[in-house]
C-alpha atoms as one frame of an Amber mdcrd trajectory, in Angstrom:
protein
  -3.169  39.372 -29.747  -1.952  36.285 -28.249   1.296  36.023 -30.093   1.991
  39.991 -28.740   1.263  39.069 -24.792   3.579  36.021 -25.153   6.484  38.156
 -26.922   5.495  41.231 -23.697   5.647  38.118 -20.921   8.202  36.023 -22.683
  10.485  38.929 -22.617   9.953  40.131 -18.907   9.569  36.625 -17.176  11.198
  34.186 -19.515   9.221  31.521 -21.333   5.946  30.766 -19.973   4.773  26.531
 -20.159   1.559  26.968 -22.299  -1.651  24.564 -20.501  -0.802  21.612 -23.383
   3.149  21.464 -22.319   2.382  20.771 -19.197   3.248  16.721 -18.362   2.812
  14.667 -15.327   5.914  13.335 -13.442   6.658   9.750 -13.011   9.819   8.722
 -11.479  12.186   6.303 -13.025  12.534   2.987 -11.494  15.111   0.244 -12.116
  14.385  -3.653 -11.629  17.562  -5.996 -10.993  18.023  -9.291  -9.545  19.854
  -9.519  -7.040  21.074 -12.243  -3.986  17.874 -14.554  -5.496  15.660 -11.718
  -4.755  14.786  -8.697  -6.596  16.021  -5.124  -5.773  13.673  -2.286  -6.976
  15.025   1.619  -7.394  13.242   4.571  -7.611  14.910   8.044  -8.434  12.777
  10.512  -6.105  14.834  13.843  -6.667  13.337  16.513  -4.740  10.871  14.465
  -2.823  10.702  13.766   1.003  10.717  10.764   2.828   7.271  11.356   4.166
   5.631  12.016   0.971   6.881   8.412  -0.091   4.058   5.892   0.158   5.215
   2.027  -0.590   2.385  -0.954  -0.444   1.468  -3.768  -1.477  -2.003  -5.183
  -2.269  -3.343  -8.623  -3.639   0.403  -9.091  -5.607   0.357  -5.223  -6.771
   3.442  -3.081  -5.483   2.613   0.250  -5.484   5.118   3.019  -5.093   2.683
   6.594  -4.661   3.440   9.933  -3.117   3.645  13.775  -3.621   6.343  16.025
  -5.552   6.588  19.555  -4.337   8.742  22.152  -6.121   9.473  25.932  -5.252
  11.680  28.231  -7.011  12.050  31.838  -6.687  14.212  34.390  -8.868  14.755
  37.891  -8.754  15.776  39.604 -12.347  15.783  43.020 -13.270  13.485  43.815
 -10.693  10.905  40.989 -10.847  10.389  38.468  -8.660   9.464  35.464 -10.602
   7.979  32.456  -8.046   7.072  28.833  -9.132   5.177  26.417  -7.761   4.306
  22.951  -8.775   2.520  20.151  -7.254   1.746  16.806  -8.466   0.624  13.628
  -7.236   2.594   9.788  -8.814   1.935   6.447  -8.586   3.917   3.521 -10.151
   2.860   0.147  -9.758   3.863  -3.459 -10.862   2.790  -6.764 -10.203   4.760
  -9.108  -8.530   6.055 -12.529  -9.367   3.565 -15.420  -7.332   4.331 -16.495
  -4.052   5.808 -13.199  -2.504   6.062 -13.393   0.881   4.433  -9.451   1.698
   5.990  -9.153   5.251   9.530  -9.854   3.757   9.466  -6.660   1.280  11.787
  -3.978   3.109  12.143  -0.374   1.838  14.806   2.626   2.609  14.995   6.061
   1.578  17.858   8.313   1.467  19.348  10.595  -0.686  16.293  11.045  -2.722
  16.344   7.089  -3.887  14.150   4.338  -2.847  14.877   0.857  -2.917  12.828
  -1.837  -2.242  13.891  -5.324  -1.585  11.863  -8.213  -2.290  13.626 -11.516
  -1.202  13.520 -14.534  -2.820  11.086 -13.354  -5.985  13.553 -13.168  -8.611
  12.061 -14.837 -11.596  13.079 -17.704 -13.498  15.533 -17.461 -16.007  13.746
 -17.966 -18.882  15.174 -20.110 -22.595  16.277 -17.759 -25.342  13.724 -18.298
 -28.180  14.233 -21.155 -30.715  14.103 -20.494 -34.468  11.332 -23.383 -36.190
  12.829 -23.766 -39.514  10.269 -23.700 -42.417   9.325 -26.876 -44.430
């Protein structure tokens, strides 16, 4: 019975997402070091500027907010509407001794950055091979 409603709906409205498909969305963020500092991007696609939330707590950044999607097509006489809503959070710790009121963040064209001066961290030694006895 299932198997015939999917091939009736599939057919009309396209593939319907069964309840296990569905995934959360996290946004993909790049770390560089940059000027002594580091620089971190978020890709945001779709998202506004005031559903972006940036903080920082006891040496946590914390990059939350709120994707909203709507889509709407017309096809053979059906109106097929979408909705989806989702909360995300991404969060990362920083290196000691960040200075909070020095971490500045812009928005624009659906990327975040986030510049923390002065908190790149050290470069670290390659790892050395101890030959066996």
């Amino acid at each position: 019975m299932q198997s015939e409603m999917d091939r009736l709906f599939g057919g009309t409205f396209g593939r319907l997402p069964q309840a296990a498909e569905t995934t959360e969305w996290a946004p993909a963020i790049d770390v560089t070091a940059e000027n002594g500092g580091m620089v971190i991007r978020a890709e945001l696609p779709g998202v506004k500027r005031e559903d972006v939330d940036v903080s920082v707590h006891n040496g946590v950044l914390a990059i939350s907010g709120e994707h909203k999607e709507e889509t709407e097509q017309k096809t053979a006489g059906y109106l097929v509407r979408e909705r989806r809503y989702g909360s995300f959070r991404r969060s990362m710790t920083l290196p000691e001794g960040v200075d909070a009121d020095e971490i500045k963040a812009s928005f624009e064209d659906g990327v975040l950055e986030v510049k923390i001066p002065g908190s790149a961290p050290a470069v670290e030694e390659l790892p050395k091979k101890i030959e066996l006895e």
